[in-house]
C-alpha positions as CSV (number, residue, x, y, z in Angstrom):
1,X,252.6,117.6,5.0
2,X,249.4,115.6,4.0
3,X,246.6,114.8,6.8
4,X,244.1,112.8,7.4
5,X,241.0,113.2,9.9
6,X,239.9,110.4,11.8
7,X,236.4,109.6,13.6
8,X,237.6,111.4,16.7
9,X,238.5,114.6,14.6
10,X,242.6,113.3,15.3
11,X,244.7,114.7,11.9
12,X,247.3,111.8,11.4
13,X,250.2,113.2,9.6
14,X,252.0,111.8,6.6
15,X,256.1,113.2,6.6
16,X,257.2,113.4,3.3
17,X,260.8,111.5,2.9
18,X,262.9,114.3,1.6
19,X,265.8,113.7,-1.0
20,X,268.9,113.0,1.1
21,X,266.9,110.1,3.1
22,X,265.4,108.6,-0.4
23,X,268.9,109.2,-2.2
24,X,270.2,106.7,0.1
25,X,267.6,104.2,0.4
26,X,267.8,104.1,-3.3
27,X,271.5,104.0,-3.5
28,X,271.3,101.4,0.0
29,X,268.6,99.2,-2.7
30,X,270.5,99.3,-5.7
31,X,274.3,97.9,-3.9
32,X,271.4,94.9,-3.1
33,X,270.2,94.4,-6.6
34,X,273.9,95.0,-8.4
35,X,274.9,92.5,-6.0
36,X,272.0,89.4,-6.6
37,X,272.8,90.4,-9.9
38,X,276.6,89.8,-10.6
39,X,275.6,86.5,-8.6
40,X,273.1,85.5,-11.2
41,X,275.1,86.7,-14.1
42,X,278.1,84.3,-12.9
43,X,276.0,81.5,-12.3
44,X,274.4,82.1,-15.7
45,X,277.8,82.1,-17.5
46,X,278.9,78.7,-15.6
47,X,275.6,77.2,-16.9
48,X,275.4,78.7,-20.1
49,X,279.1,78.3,-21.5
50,X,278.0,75.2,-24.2
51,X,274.9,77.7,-25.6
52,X,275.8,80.0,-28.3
53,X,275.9,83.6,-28.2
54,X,272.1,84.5,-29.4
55,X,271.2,82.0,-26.2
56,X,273.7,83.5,-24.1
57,X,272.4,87.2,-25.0
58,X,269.1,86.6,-24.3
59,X,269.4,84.9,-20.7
60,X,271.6,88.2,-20.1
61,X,268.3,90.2,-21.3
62,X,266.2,88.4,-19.0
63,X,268.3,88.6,-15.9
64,X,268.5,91.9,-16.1
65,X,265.1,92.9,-16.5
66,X,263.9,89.9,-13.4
67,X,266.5,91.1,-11.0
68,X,266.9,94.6,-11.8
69,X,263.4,95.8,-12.6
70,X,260.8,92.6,-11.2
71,X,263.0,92.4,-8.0
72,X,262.4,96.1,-6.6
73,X,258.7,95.7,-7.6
74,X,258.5,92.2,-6.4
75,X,259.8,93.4,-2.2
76,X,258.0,96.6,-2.6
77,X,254.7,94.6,-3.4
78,X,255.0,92.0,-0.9
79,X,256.6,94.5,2.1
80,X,253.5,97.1,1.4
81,X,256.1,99.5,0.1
82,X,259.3,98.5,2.0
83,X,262.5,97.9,0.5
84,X,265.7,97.0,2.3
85,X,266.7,100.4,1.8
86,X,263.5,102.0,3.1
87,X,263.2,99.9,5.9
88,X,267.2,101.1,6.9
89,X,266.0,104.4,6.4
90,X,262.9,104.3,8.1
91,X,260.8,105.2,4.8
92,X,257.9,103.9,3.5
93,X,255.6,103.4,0.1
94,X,251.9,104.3,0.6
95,X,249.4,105.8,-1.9
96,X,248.2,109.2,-1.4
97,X,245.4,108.3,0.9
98,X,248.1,106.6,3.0
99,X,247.2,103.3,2.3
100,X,249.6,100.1,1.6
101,X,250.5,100.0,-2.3
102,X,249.5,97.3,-4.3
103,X,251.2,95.7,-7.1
104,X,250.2,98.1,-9.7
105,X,251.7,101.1,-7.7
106,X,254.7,99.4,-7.8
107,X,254.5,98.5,-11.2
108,X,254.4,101.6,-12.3
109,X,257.2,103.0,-10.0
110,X,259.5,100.3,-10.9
111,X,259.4,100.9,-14.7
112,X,259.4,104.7,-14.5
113,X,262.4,104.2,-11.9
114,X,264.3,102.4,-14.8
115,X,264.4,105.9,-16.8
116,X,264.6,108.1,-14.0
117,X,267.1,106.2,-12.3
118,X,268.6,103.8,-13.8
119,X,269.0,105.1,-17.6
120,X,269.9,108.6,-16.3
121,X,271.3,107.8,-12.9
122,X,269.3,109.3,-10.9
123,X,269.2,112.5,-12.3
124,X,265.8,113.2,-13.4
125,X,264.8,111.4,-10.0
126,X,266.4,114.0,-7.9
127,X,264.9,116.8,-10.1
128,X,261.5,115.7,-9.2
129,X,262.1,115.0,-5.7
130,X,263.7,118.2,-5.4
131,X,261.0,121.0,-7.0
132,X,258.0,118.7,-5.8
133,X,256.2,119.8,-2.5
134,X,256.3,116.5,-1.1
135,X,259.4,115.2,-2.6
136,X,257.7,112.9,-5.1
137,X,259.9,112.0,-8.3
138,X,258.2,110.7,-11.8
139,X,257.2,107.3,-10.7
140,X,255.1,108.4,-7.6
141,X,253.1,111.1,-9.5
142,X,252.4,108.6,-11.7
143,X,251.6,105.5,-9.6
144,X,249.8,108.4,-6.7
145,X,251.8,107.3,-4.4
146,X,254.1,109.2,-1.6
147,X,256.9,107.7,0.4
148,X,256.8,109.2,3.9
149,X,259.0,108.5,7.1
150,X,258.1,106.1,9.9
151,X,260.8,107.0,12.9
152,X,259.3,110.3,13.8
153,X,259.0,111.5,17.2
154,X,255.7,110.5,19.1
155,X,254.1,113.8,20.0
156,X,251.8,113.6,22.5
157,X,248.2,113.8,22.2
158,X,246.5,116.8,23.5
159,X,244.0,116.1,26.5
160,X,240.7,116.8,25.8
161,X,238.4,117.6,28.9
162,X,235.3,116.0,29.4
163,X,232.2,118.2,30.1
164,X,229.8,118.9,33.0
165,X,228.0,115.8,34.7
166,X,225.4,117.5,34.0
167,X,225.8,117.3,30.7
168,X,226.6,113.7,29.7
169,X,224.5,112.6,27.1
170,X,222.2,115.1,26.8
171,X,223.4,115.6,23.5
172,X,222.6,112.1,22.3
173,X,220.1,113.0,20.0
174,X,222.0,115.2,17.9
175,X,222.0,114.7,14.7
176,X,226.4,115.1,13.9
177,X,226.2,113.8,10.3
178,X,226.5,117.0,8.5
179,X,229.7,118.2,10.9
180,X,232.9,118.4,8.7
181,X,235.6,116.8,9.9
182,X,237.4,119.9,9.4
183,X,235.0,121.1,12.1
184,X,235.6,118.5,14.7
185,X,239.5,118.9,13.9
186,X,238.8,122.8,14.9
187,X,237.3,121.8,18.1
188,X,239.0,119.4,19.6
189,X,242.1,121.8,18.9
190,X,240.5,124.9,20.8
191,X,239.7,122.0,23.5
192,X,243.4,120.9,23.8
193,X,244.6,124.3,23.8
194,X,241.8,126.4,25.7
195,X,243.8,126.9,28.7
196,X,247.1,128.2,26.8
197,X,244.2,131.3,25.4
198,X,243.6,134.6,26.5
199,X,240.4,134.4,28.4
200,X,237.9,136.7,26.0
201,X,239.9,135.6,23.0
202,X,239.1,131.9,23.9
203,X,235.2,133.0,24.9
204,X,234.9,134.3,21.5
205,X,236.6,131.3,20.0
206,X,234.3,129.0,21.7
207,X,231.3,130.8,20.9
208,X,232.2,130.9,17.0
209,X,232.4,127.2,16.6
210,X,229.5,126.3,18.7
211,X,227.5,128.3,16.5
212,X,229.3,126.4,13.8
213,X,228.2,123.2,15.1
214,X,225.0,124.5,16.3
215,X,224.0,125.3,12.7
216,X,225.3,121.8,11.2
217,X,223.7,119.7,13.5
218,X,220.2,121.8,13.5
219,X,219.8,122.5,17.2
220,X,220.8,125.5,19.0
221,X,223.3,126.0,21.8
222,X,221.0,125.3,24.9
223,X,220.0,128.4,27.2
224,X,223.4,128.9,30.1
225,X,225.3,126.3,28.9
226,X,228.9,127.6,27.8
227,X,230.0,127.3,24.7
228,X,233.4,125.4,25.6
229,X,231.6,123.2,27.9
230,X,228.7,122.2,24.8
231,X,232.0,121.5,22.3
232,X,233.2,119.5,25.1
233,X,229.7,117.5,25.5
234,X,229.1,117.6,21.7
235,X,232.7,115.6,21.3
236,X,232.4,113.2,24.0
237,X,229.3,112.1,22.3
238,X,230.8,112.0,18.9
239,X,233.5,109.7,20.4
240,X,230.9,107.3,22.6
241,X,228.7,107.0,18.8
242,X,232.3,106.2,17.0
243,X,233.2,103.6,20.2
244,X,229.3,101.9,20.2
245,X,229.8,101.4,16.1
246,X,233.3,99.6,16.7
247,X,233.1,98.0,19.9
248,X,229.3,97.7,20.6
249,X,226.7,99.8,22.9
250,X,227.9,98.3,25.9
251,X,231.4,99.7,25.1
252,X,230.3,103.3,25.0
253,X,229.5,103.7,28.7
254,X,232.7,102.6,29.6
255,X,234.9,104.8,27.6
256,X,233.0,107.7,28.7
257,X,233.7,107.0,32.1
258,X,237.2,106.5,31.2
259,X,237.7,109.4,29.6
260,X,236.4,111.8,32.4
261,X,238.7,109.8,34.7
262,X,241.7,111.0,32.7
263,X,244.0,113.7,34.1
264,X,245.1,116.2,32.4
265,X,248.7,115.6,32.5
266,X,250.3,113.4,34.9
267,X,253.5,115.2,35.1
268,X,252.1,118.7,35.4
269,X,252.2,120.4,38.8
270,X,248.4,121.9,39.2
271,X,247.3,124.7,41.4
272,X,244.8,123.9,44.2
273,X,243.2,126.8,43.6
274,X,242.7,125.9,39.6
275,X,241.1,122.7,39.7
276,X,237.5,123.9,41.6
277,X,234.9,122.0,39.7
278,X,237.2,119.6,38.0
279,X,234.9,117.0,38.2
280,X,233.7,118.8,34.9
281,X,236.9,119.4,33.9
282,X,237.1,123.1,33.6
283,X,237.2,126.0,36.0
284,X,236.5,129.6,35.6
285,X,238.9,132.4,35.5
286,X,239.7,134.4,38.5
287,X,237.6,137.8,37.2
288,X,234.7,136.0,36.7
289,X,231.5,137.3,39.2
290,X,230.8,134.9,42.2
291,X,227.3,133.5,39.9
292,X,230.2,131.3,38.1
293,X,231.1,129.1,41.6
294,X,227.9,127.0,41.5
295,X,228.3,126.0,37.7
296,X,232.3,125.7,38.2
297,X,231.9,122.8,40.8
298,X,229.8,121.0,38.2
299,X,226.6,120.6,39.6
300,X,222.7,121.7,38.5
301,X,222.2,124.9,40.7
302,X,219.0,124.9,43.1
303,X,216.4,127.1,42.4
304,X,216.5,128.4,45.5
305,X,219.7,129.7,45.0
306,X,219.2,131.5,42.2
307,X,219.8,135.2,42.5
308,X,217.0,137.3,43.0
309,X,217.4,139.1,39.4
310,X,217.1,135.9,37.4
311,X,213.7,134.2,36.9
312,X,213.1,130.8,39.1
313,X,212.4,128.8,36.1
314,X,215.7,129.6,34.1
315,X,219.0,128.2,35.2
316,X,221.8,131.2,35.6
317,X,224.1,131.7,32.9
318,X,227.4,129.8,34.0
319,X,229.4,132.6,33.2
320,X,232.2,130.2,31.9
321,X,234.9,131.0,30.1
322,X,238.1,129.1,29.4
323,X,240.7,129.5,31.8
324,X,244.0,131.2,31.2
């Protein structure tokens, strides 16, 4: 399974075709071609019956190789990769970026497909497909292309919740350039899942790839903010920078805003007692000390209430940790 990362850290799968689906959208392509081309060979041999045999012989040449070899490279240049068998078996050309093919990609599948299908019926085809990783015979490894399925199921993306009030946009002069998109991928993954965790296992996890980002983007973790909640912040201002460079600055406020409207899933039935301090879109676990309540409900805590153990000029650790 290739991926690719996008600007919100999202891995887009490309699904391999595998041999039986390819074996028929080959075999579904060529009953197409045999059949334009016993039409063109009968209308040739109507037209043709007052030439001689040398003329004869080479108008047979030349149908053969513009209907059986230009004609698949012809459709799969013009459908971006989509054959009439493909498209009845839901399969698709693309290179191995997964972009649309070009001509020259299918150039150089059509003429390797006339040895490895044609000339040896399929049989050096199916050898590729079948010891290759991807399923990739001769002609793909040489154009770099892959042919990967379309009708898959739609899986459904995992919610990721938005942080603190109190922490929108503080993170807005961060500098995320140097993040790998392997990173963000890691994040928003642990965000998705946080609540499927073990508390202390998800702590730790949280903790590890804050410091992660912390050290790519230059600036520490600030003092008593948890580490789930700054992932949470340092994505939601990842996705407002990727929505201002598309849409505009005026776009990025409202997306924001949408996103912490979200809920988590609309089809889930929720606890009352788990959704305290949903307004920042986590809660703490039920172990957790009563010092966690005020930073739960998503609010700045007064300095006034501030135990008497902790200093009036530093904010209490939250004492979050992902729920269960």
């Amino acid at each position: 399974m290739s991926e690719l990362v996008t600007g919100e850290a999202v891995a887009l799968e490309l699904r391999p075709a595998r041999l039986p689906s390819r074996a028929l959208a080959v075999l579904l392509d060529l009953v197409a071609v045999v059949a334009v081309y016993i039409a063109v060979t009968v209308v040739l041999v109507i037209s043709t019956a007052s030439l001689d045999e040398a003329a004869r012989t080479a108008l047979s040449i030349a149908s053969f190789v513009l209907v059986l070899v230009g004609g698949p490279i012809a459709v799969e240049t013009l459908s971006h990769g989509r054959s009439l068998g493909k498209m009845a078996c839901g399969l698709r050309v693309v290179r191995d970026d997964g972009g649309p093919i070009r001509f020259r990609h299918a150039l150089v599948r059509g003429l390797i497909g006339v040895i490895e299908i044609l000339m040896t019926f399929g049989i050096v085809a199916c050898v590729a497909s079948f010891v290759s990783a991807r399923g990739r015979r001769l002609g793909d490894v040489f154009a770099g292309t892959l042919v990967v399925r379309e009708r898959i199921p739609v899986a459904r993306t995992g919610f990721v919740p938005p942080p603190p009030p109190w922490l929108a946009g503080r993170f807005s002069g961060l500098d995320l350039s140097a993040v790998p998109d392997g990173l963000w991928l890691a994040v928003r993954q642990y965000l998705t899942r946080m609540q499927q965790l073990d508390p202390q296992v998800g702590w730790s996890m949280a903790e590890r790839l804050a410091a992660d980002v912390a050290e790519r983007t230059g600036a520490p973790v600030p003092h008593g903010v948890p580490p789930a909640a700054y992932l949470a912040a340092v994505v939601q201002e990842r996705q407002a920078r990727e929505v201002r460079r598309a849409f505009g600055r005026e776009a990025a406020p409202a997306a924001t805003s949408a996103a912490v409207a979200v809920p988590v899933d609309p089809v889930a039935e929720v606890d009352a007692s788990a959704v305290d301090g949903a307004a920042g879109g986590f809660r703490p676990p039920a172990e957790v000390p009563e010092a966690v309540s005020e930073a739960a409900s998503g609010e700045r805590p007064a300095a006034s209430a501030m135990p008497p153990s902790v200093p009036a000029g530093e904010r209490p650790r939250t004492g979050f940790v992902p729920p269960a």
